[in-house]
N, C-alpha and C positions, 0 to 999 in steps of 0.2 A: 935409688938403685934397686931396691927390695920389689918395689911397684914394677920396674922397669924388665925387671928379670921376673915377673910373673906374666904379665904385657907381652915378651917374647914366648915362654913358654906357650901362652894361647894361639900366638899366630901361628908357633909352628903346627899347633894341630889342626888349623886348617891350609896350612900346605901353604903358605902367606911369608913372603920373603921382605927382610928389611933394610937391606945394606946401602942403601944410595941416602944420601944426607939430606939430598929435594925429597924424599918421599918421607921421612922422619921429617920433617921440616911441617911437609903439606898434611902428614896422619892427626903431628902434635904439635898444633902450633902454640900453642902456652908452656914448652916445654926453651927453659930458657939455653942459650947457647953455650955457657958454661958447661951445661949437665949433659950435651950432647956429646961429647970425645966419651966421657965412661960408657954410655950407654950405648954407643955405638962395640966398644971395646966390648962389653958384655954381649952383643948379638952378634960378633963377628966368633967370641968364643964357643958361643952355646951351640951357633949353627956347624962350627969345627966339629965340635962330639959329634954333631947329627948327622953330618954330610951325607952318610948312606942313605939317611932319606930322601936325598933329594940327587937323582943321579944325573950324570954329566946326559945334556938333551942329546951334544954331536957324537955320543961313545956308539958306537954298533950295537951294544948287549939293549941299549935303550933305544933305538931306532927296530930294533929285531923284537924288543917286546911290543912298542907302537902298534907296529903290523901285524902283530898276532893278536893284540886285543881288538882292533880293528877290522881283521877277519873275522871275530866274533859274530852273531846273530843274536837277538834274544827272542825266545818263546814263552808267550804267560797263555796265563787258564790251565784250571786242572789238566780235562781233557789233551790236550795238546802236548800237555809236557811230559804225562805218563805216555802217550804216542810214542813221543822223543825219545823218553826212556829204553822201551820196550824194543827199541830197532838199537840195536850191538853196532851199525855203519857208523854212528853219527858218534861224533866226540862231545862228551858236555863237560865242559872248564867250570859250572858251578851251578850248583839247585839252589835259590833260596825261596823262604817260608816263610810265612807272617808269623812271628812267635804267637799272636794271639789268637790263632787256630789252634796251637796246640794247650792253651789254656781253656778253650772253649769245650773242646775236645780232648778230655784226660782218655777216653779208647778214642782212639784213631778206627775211624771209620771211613766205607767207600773209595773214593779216587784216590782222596787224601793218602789213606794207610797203604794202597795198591803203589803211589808217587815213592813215599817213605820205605817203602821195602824194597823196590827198583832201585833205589839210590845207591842201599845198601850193599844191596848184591851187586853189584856194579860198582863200588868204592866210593860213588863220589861225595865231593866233599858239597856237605849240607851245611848253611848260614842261614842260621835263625833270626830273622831282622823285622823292623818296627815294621808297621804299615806303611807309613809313611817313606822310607827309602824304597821299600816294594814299587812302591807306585811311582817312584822318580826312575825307577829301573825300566822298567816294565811303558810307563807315557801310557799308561790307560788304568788308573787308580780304579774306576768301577768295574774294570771287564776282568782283572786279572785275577781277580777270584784267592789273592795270597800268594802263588804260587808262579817260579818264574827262571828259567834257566838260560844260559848259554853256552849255545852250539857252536860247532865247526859242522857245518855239512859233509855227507859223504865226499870222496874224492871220486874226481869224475863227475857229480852229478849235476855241477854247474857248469857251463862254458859260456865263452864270448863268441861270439861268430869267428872270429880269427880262427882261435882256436879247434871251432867244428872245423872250419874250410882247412887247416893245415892238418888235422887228424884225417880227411877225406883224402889230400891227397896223396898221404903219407899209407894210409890201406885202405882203399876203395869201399864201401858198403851197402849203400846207396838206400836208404831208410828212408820213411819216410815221417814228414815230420810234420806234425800241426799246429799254425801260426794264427796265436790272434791278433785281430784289428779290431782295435779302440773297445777291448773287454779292462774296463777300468774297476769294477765291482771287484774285490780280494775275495772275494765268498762263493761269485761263477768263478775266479779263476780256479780256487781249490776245486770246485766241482767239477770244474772240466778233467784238472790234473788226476779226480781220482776214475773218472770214465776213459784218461788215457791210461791208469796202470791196470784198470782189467782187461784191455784191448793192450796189450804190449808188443803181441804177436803182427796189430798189423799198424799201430803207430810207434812211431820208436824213438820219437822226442816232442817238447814243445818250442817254440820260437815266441817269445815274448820280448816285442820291439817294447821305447821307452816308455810310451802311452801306458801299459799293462805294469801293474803292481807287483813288486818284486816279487819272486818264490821263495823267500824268508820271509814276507810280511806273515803277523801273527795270526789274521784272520785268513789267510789262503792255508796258514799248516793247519789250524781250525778246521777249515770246511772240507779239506781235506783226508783228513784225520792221517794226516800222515806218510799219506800215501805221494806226497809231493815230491818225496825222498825216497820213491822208487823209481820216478821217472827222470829221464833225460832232461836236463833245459836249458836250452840256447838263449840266454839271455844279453839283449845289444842295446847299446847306447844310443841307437840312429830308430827314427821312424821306420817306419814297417815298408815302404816302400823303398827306401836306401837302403834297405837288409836286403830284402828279397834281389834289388841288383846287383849288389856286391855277392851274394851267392851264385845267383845264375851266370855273373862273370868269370866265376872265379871254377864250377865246379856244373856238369851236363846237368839242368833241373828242368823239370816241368811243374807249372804252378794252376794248381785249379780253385777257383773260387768258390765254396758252399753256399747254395741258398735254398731255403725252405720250396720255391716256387721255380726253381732251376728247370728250363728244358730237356736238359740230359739226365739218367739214370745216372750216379758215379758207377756205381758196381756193375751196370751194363759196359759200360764204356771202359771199364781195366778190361776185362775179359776181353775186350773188344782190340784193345791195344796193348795185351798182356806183353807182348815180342819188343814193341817200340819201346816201351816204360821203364824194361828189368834193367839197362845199364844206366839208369837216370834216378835222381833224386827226386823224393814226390814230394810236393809242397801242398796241403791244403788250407786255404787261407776262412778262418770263421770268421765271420763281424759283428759286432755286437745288436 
């Protein structure tokens, strides 16, 4: 009993349930059938104390937390997360640290100390944790440099195309938005995202069919530096080509193609159709 009550203590610290008689059966099969009723009696008690660790899956309060850790994002690498920090929009649910930076580093220096005082001033709650969970957080053990938080993105700054086409027809704007095709590299997509938030005046979202890499992947807020999370993004489930028609179905668009070797001027040709264009949606489509 003594074995068996230190036996459960263990599993329950790794979140490991043992109540069904086949799985005590198949875990310990040398455990003889006599000794099975107390031992079972013992992990039906132990998990009674504990229950609140382990909350009902069908309860609402544990379905409404599901979806909110699952809204999460994660961002690693110094750079990128001091980014995160630095912009007040974005919501961060937690920073964690390699504890062994800061044994490395008794003065905190560079990004490091810059991360560490953003946190502070900002409340949030910092976890000091091994290397090794870092890196299971984070799925890129060499790049994340220690350092590793998650987000909730500004609001607003994501949409599905539903969502643009029912904000359009709900108050007209008519922006214009630029849409890649098969830009699969996370590192052009940041760089595009940040050559659209210094142009904001004359693009005013991006369109990223499913080919293109998410605008939370680590290396687009990277190449970005952050800047991802100033821009608009239409982000769709469908190819680039079922996007672009369910828009133009749904809502007056004109779509122009960009190419390095294009016959037409673009900028001659707005001026040129400035009249036609202003109550339409302007699509320009990049390709990789």
């Amino acid at each position: 009993k003594q074995w068996y009550q230190r036996r459960v203590r263990g599993l329950h610290k790794h979140k490991q349930t043992l109540f069904s008689l086949s799985s005590l059966i198949q875990s310990q099969q040398y455990l003889y059938f006599p000794v099975l009723s107390p031992c079972l009696k013992i992990t039906r008690r132990y998990y009674a104390k504990n229950s609140k660790s382990y909350p009902n899956k069908d309860s609402e309060e544990y379905k409404a937390k599901k979806k909110q850790f699952e809204s999460f994002h994660t961002v690693w690498g110094r750079k990128p997360v001091l980014d995160v920090l630095l912009n007040s929009n974005i919501h961060i649910e937690k920073l964690h640290i390699d504890k062994a930076l800061l044994q490395e580093n008794t003065k905190l220096e560079g990004t490091l100390k810059h991360i560490v005082e953003a946190a502070k001033s900002r409340s949030i709650t910092t976890v000091y944790s091994s290397k090794e969970k870092i890196s299971y957080i984070s799925k890129h053990g060499s790049q994340d440099q220690g350092v590793v938080c998650d987000i909730l993105p500004p609001h607003g700054h994501l949409l599905s195309l539903d969502q643009f086409i029912k904000d359009q027809q709900d108050t007209p704007k008519f922006p214009r938005i630029l849409a890649l095709d098969g830009v699969t590299n996370p590192e052009n997509v940041g760089l595009i995202a940040r050559c659209v938030a210094s142009a904001s005046s004359c693009i005013h979202a991006i369109l990223l069919p499913k080919s293109c890499p998410t605008p939370t992947h680590p290396l687009v807020i990277k190449a970005s530096s952050g800047t991802i999370f100033k821009t608009k993004i239409i982000h769709t489930q469908d190819d680039l080509f079922t996007s672009l028609q369910a828009l133009k179905k749904s809502l007056p668009t004109s779509i122009f193609s960009l190419h390095p070797k294009g016959h037409k001027n673009l900028f001659t040709m707005m001026e040129q159709e400035e009249d036609s264009l202003k109550d339409k949606i302007i699509v320009y489509v990049l390709g990789n």
